[in-house]
TITIVO-21624 format. One record per residue (C-alpha): residue number from 1; x, y, z. Coordinates in steps of 0.05 Angstrom, whole numbers, plus 32768, in hexadecimal, padded with zeros to 4 digits. Layout:
residues N
+-----+------+-------+------+
! seq ! east ! north !   up !
+-----+------+-------+------+
! NUM !    X !     Y !    Z !
...
+-----+------+-------+------+
END
This chain:
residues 350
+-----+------+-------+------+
! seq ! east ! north !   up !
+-----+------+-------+------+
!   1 ! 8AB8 !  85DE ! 828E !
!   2 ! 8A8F !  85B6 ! 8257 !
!   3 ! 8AC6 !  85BB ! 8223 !
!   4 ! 8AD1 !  8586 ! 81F6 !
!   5 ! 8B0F !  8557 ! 820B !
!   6 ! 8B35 !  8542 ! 81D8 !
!   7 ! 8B71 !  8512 ! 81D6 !
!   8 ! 8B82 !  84FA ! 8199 !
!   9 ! 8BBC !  84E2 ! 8170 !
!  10 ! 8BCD !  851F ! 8156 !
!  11 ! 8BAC !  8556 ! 8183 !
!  12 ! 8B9E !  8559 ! 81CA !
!  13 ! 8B73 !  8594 ! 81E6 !
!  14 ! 8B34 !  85B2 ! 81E5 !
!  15 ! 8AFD !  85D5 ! 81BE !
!  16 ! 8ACA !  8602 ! 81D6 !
!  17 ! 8A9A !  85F4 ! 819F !
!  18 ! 8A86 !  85B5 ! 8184 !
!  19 ! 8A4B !  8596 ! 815E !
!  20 ! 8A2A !  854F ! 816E !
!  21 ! 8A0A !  852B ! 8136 !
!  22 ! 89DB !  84EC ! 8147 !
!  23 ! 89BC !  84C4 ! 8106 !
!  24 ! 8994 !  8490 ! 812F !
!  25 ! 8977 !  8453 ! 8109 !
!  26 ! 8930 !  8464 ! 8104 !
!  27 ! 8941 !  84AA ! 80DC !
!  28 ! 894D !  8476 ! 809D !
!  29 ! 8913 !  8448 ! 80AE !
!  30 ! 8941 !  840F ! 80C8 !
!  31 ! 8934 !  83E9 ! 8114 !
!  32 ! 8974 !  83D8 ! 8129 !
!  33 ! 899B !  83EA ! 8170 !
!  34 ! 89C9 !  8429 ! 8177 !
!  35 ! 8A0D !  8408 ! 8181 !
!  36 ! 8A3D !  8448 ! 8188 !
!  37 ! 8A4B !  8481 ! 815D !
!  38 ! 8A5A !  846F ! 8116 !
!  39 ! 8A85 !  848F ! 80E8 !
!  40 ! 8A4C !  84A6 ! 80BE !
!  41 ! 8A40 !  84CE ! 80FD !
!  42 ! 8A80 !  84E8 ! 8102 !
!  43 ! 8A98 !  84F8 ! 80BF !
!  44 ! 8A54 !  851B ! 80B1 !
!  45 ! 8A5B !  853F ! 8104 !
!  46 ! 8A9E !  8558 ! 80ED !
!  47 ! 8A85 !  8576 ! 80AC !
!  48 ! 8A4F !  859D ! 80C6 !
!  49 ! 8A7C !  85BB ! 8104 !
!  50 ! 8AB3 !  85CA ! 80DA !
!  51 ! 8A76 !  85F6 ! 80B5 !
!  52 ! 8A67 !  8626 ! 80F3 !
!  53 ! 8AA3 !  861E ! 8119 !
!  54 ! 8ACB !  865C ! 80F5 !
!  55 ! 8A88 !  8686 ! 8102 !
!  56 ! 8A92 !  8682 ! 814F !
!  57 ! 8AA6 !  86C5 ! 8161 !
!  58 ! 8AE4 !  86BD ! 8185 !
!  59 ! 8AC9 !  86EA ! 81CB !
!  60 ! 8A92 !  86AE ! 81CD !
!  61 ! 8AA1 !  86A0 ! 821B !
!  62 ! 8A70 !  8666 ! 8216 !
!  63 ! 8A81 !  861C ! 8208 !
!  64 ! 8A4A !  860A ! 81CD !
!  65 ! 8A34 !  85C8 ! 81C3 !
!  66 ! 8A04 !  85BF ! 8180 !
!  67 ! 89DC !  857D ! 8189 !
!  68 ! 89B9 !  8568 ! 8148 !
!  69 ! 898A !  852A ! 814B !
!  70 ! 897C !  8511 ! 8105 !
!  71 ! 892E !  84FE ! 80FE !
!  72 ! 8928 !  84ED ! 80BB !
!  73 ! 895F !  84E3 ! 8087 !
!  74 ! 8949 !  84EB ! 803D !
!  75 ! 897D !  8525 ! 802A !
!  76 ! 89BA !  8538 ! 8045 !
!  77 ! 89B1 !  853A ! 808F !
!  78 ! 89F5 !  8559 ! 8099 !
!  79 ! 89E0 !  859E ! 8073 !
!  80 ! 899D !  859B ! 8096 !
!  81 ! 89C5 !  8595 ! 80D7 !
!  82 ! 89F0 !  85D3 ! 80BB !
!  83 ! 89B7 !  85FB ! 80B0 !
!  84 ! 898C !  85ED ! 80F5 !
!  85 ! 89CA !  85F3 ! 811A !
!  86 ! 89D2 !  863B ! 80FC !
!  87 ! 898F !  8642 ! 811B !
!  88 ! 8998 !  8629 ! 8152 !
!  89 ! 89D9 !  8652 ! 8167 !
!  90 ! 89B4 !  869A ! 8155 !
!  91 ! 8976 !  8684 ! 8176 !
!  92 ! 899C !  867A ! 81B9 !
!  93 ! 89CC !  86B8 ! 81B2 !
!  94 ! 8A0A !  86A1 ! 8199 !
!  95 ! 8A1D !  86E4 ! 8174 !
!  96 ! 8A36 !  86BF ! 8123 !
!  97 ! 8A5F !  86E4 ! 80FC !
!  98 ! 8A32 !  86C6 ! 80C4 !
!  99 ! 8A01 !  8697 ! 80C6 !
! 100 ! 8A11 !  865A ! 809C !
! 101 ! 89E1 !  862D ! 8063 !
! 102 ! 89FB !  85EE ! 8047 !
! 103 ! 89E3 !  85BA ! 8005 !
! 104 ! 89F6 !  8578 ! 7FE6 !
! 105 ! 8A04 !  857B ! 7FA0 !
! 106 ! 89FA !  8535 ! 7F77 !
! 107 ! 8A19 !  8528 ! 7F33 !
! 108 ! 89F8 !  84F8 ! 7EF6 !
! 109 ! 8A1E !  84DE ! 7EC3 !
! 110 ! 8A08 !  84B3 ! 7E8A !
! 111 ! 8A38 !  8476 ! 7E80 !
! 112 ! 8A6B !  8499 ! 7EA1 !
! 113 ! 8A73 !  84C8 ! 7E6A !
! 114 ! 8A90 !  8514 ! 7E92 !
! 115 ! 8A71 !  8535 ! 7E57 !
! 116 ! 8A26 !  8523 ! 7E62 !
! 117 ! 8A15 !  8539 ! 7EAA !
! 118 ! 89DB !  8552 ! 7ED4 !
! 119 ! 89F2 !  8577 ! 7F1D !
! 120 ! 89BC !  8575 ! 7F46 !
! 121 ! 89B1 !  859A ! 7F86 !
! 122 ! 8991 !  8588 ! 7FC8 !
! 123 ! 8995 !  853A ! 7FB8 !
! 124 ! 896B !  8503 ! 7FD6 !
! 125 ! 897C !  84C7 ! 7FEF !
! 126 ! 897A !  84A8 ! 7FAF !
! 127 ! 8995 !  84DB ! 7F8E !
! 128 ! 89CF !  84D5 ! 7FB1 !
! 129 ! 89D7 !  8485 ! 7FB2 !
! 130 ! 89C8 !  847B ! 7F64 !
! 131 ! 89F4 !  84BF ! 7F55 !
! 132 ! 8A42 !  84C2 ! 7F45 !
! 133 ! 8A49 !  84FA ! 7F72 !
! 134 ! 8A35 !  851A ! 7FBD !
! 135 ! 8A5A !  8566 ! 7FC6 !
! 136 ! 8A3F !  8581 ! 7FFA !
! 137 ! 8A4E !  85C5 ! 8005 !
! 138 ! 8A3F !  85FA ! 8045 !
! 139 ! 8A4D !  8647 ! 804A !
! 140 ! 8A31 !  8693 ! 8058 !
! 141 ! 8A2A !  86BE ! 8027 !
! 142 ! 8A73 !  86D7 ! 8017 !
! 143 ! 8A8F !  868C ! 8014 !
! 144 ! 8A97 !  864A ! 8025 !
! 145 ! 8AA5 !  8632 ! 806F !
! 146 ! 8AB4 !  85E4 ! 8061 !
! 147 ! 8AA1 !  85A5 ! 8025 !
! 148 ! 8A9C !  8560 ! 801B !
! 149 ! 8AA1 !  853C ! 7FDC !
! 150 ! 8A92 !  84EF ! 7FCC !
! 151 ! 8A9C !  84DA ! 7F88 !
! 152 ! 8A85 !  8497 ! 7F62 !
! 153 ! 8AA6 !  84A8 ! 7F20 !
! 154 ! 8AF5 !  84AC ! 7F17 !
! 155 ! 8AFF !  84F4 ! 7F18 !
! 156 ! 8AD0 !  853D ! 7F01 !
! 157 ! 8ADF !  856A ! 7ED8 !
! 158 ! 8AEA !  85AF ! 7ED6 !
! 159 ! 8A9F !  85C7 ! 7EC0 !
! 160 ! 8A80 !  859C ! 7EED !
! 161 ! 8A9F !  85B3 ! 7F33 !
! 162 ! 8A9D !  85FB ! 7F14 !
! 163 ! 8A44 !  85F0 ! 7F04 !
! 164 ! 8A43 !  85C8 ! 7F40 !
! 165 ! 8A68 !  8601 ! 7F72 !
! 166 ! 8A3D !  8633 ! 7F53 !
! 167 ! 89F8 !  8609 ! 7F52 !
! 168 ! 8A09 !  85FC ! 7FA9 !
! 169 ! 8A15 !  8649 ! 7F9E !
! 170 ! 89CF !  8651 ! 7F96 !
! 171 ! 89AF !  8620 ! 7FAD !
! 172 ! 89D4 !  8637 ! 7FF2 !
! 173 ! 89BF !  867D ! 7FED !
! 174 ! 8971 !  866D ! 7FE2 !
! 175 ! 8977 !  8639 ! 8020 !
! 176 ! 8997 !  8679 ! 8045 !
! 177 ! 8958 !  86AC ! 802C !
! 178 ! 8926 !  8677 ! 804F !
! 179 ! 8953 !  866B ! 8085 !
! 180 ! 8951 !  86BE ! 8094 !
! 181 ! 8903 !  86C3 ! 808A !
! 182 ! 8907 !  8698 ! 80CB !
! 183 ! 893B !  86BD ! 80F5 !
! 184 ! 896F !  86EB ! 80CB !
! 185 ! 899A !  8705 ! 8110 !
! 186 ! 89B5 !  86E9 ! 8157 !
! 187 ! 8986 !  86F4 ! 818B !
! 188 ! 899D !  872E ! 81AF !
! 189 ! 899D !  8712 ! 81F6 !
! 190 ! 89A3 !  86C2 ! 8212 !
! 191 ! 8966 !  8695 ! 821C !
! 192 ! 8953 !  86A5 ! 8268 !
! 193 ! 896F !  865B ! 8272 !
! 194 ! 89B3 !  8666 ! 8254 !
! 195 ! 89E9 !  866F ! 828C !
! 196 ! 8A07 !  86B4 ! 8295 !
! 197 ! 8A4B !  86BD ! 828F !
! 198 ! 8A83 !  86F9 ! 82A4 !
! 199 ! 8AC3 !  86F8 ! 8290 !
! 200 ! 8AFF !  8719 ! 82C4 !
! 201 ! 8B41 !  8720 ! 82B6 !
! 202 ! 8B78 !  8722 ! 82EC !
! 203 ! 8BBE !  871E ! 82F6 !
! 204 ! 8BE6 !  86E2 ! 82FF !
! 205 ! 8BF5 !  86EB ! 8343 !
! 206 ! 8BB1 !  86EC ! 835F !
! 207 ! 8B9A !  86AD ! 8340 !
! 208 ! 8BAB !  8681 ! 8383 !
! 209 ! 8B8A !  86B8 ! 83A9 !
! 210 ! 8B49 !  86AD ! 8387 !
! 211 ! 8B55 !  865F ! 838D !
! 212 ! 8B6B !  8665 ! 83D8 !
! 213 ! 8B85 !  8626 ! 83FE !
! 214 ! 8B71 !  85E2 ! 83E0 !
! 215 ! 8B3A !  8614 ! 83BC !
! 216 ! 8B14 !  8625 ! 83F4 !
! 217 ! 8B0B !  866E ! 83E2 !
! 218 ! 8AEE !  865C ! 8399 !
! 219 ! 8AC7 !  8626 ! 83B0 !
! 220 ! 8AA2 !  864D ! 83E7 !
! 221 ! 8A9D !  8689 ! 83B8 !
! 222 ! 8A7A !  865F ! 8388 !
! 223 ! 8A4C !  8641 ! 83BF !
! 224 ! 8A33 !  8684 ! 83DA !
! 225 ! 8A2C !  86A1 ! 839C !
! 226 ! 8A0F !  8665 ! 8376 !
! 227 ! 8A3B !  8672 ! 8340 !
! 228 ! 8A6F !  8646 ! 8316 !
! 229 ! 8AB9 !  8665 ! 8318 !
! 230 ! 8AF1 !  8647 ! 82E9 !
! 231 ! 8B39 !  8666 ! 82E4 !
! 232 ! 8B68 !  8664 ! 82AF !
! 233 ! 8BB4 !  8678 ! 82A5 !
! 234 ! 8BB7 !  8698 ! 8259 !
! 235 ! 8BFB !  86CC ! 824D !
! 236 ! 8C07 !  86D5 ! 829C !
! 237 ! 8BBA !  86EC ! 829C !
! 238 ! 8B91 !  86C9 ! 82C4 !
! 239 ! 8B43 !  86C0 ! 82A2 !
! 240 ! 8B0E !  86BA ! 82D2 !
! 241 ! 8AC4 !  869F ! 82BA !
! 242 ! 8A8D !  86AC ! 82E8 !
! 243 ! 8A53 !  867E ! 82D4 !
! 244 ! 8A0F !  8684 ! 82EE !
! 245 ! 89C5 !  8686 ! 82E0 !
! 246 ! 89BE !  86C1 ! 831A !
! 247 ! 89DA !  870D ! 8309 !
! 248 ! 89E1 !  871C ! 834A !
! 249 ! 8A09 !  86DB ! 8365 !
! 250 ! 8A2F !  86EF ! 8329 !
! 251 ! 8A3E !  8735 ! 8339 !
! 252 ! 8A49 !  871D ! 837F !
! 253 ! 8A88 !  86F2 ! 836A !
! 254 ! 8AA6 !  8728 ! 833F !
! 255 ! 8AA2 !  875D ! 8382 !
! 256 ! 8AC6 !  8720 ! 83A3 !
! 257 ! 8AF6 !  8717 ! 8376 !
! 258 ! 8B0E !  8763 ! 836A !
! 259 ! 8B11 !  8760 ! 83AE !
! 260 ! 8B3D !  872B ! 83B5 !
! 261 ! 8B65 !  8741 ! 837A !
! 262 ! 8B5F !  878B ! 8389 !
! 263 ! 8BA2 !  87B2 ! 8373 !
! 264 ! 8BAB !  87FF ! 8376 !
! 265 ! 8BBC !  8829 ! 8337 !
! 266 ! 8BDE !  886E ! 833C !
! 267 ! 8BB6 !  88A2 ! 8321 !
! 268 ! 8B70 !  887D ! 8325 !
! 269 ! 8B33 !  8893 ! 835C !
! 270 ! 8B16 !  8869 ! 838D !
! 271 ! 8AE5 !  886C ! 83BD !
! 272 ! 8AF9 !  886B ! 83FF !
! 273 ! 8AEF !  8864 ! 844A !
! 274 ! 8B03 !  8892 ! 8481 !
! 275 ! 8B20 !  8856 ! 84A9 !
! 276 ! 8B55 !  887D ! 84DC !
! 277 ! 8B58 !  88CD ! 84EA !
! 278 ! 8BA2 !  88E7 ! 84FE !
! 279 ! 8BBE !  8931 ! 8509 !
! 280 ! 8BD9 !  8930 ! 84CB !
! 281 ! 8BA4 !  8911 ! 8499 !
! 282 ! 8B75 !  88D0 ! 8497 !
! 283 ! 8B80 !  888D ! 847B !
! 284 ! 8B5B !  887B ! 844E !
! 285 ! 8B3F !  8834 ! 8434 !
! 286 ! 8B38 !  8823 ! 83E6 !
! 287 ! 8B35 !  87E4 ! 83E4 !
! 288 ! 8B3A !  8799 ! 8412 !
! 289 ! 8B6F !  87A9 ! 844A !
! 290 ! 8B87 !  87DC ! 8420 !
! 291 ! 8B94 !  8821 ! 843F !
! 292 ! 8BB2 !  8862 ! 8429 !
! 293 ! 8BC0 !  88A9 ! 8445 !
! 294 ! 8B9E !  88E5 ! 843A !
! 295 ! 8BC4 !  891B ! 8455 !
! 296 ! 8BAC !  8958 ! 8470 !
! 297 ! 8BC2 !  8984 ! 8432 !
! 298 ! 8BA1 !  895B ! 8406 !
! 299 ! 8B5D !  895B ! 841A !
! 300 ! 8B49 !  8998 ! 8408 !
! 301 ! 8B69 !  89D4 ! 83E2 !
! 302 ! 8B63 !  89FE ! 841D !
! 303 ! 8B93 !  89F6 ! 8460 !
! 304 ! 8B71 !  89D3 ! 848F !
! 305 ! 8B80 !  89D8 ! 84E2 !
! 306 ! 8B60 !  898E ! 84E9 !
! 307 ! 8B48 !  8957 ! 84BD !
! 308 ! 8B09 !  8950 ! 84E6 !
! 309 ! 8AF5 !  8993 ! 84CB !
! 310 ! 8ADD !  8974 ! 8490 !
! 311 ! 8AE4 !  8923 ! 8497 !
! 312 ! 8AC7 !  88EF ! 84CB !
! 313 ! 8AD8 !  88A3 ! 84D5 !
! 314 ! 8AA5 !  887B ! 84A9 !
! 315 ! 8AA3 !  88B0 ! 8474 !
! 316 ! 8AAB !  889D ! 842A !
! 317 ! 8AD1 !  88C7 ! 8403 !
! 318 ! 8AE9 !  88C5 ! 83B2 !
! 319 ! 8B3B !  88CD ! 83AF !
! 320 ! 8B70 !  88C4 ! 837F !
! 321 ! 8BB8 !  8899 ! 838D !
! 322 ! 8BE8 !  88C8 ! 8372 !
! 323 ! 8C23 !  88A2 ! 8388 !
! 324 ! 8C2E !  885F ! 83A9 !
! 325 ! 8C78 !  8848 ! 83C7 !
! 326 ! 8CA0 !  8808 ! 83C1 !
! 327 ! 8C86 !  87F2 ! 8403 !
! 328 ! 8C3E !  8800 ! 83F2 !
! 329 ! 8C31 !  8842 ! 8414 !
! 330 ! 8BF9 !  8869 ! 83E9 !
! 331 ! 8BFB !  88AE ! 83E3 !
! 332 ! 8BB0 !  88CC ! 83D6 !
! 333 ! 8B8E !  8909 ! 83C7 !
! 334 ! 8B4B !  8928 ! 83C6 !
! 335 ! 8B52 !  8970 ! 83B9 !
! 336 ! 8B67 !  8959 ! 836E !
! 337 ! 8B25 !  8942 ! 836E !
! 338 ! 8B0B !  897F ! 837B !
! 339 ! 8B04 !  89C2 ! 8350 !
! 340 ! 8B43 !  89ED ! 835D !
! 341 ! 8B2C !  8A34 ! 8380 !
! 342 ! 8B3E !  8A6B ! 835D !
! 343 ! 8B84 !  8A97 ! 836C !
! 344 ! 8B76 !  8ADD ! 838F !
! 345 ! 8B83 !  8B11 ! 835A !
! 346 ! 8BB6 !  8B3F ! 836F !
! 347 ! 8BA5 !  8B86 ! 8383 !
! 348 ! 8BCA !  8BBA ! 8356 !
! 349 ! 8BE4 !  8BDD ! 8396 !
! 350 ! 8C09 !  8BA4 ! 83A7 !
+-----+------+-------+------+
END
C-alpha cells in the first residue's frame, strides 16, 4: 500500500521500489533554508535508482523505499548513495541478484587539446568543478546497471571513454572488494522489525467474498487478526498480501481466507468430519458448509452391515473426492486410502 504514485505526462502508475535522495544545505557547508526538492536532487535520485532497480528480484513482495541523507558532499554523493544503498538492501533482506558499486570519473585536458588528457577516478569536488568531464558510472561485477555523463569540452574521443570505462572498471571492482569485507550476501531472514508478508492466490470469483459487503469481512479479518490485507485483480487471479508483524495473526487470515475461498478438487484428500450418519453411508465435511457422501462401500474394503461399525458423529477421517456432479454432489472414498487386502488364493480343488 506504500507504492509510489506516479502521474506524469507520459506514464501513470506505480513502482514498488524507489530511492529518495536528500542533499540538504549544510552537507556543502552553506546556511540557507530547504525550499523543495531541487533538480540536483532529482536528477542525481534517478541515477542512483535506476542503478539497483534491475537487481530487485521480481518475487520481492515488499514495497522498498531507499532513503539516503547526504551528510557531507566532497565526492560524488550519488555513487556513495549507490553503494550504501546496496548495503542497506542486503542488510535488511532484500534477496539482490547482485549487489551494485558505482564511481565518478573526471577528465583533464590541457587547452582543450583531446590528445593530452588525465582520467581520474573517484573525483573531488574540485576535481569535478575545474575538470572537463564528470562520468559517473555504477554496476556488479558482470556489467553496468545505469551512467551519467557531463561534459565541459565539445565532444571525447574514442581513447578516452574506452581508458575512462575501463579505469570506472576498476576502480568499481576495488570499491566492490571493500564493500564485501563489510557484508558480501543478503541476510538470510528480515530485521525482527520488518513486516511479514504471505502471498495467496485465488480465483477471480472469490475476490468479493473475501471483501464482503461494503468490506466488512476484510476489514474485520484484518482487525482480529491485526494484520494488513490488500487484493489485487492480475490475469483473472486474484493476489492476496497478508501483512503483519505477528505469524500467528498472519496464519490466522490465511485459515480465513481458504476458508472463505475453499473449492474442492477431484482426486485430492481432505480431512474430514463425520457430520451426519445414514443407512447407507455418512456425510462427510471437507471444508466451510461443504459436505460430501461417503457411502457405505467405500469406507472400508470389506462389506459392512452398518456404518456405525466403524464411524461415529464427530470423528475425523482422511478421504479422497473421486467424483463431484454438476450440481455439486461429492462422491468420496476412504478405502482408496487404505492398503487393498489381499485376494483369497484359489484352492486347486476348485
Amino acid at each position: 500500500m506504500d507504492e509510489n504514485r506516479i502521474d506524469g505526462v507520459t506514464f501513470a502508475g506505480s513502482e514498488r521500489f524507489y530511492l529518495h535522495y536528500n542533499f540538504p544545505p549544510f552537507s556543502t557547508g552553506e546556511a540557507r533554508p530547504i525550499r523543495g526538492t531541487s533538480r540536483r536532487e532529482i536528477g542525481h535520485g534517478n541515477l542512483a535508482q535506476r542503478a539497483l532497480k534491475m537487481m530487485i528480484p521480481d518475487e520481492n513482495p515488499y514495497v522498498t523505499r531507499v532513503v539516503s541523507d547526504i551528510l557531507e558532499s566532497n565526492g560524488s554523493s550519488s555513487m556513495a548513495t549507490v553503494c550504501a544503498g546496496t548495503l542497506a538492501l542486503m542488510d535488511a533482506g532484500i534477496k539482490l541478484k547482485k549487489p551494485v558499486s558505482g564511481i565518478a570519473m573526471g577528465l583533464i585536458t590541457e587547452g582543450g587539446d583531446s590528445n593530452k588528457f588525465a582520467v581520474l577516478s573517484d573525483i573531488l569536488g574540485d576535481e569535478d568543478h575545474l575538470g572537463d568531464m564528470d562520468f559517473k558510472v555504477t554496476g556488479t561485477k558482470d556489467g553496468i546497471t545505469a551512467c551519467q555523463m557531463d561534459i565541459k569540452v565539445n565532444g571525447l574521443s574514442y581513447e578516452i571513454l574506452e581508458q575512462a570505462l575501463l579505469q570506472a572498471k576498476a576502480g568499481r571492482e576495488h570499491i566492490m572488494n571493500v564493500m564485501m569485507e563489510t557484508m558480501d550476501a543478503p541476510r538470510t531472514q528480515l530485521k525482527p522489525n520488518a513486516p511479514k508478508i504471505e502471498i495467496v492466490e485465488v480465483g477471480k470469483e472469490f475476490i468479493g467474498g473475501i471483501i464482503g459487503p461494503g468490506g466488512s469481512i476484510i476489514q474485520k479479518m484484518q482487525a482480529e487478526t491485526g494484520t494488513t490485507i490488500t487484493i489485487e485483480e492480475v490475469d483473472e487471479i486474484g493476489i492476496v498480501e497478508i501483512l503483519g508483524h505477528d505469524y500467528d495473526g498472519i496464519e490466522e487470515a490465511k485459515r480465513r481466507i481458504a476458508q472463505l475461498t475453499f473449492k474442492p478438487v477431484v482426486g485430492e484428500e481432505y480431512e474430514g468430519k463425520v457430520v451426519t450418519i445414514q443407512p447407507y453411508g455418512a456425510f462427510i465435511e471437507i471444508g466451510p458448509k461443504t459436505q460430501g457422501l461417503l457411502h457405505i462401500s467405500e469406507i472400508e474394503w470389506r462389506r459392512l452391515d452398518k456404518v456405525e461399525e466403524v464411524l461415529e458423529e464427530g470423528q475425523t477421517i482422511r478421504v479422497k473426492l473421486l467424483d463431484m456432479d454438476r450440481q455439486g454432489k461429492m462422491k468420496l472414498s476412504r478405502k482408496v486410502l487404505l492398503p487393498r487386502p489381499p485376494r483369497p488364493e484359489k484352492n486347486d480343488e476348485e
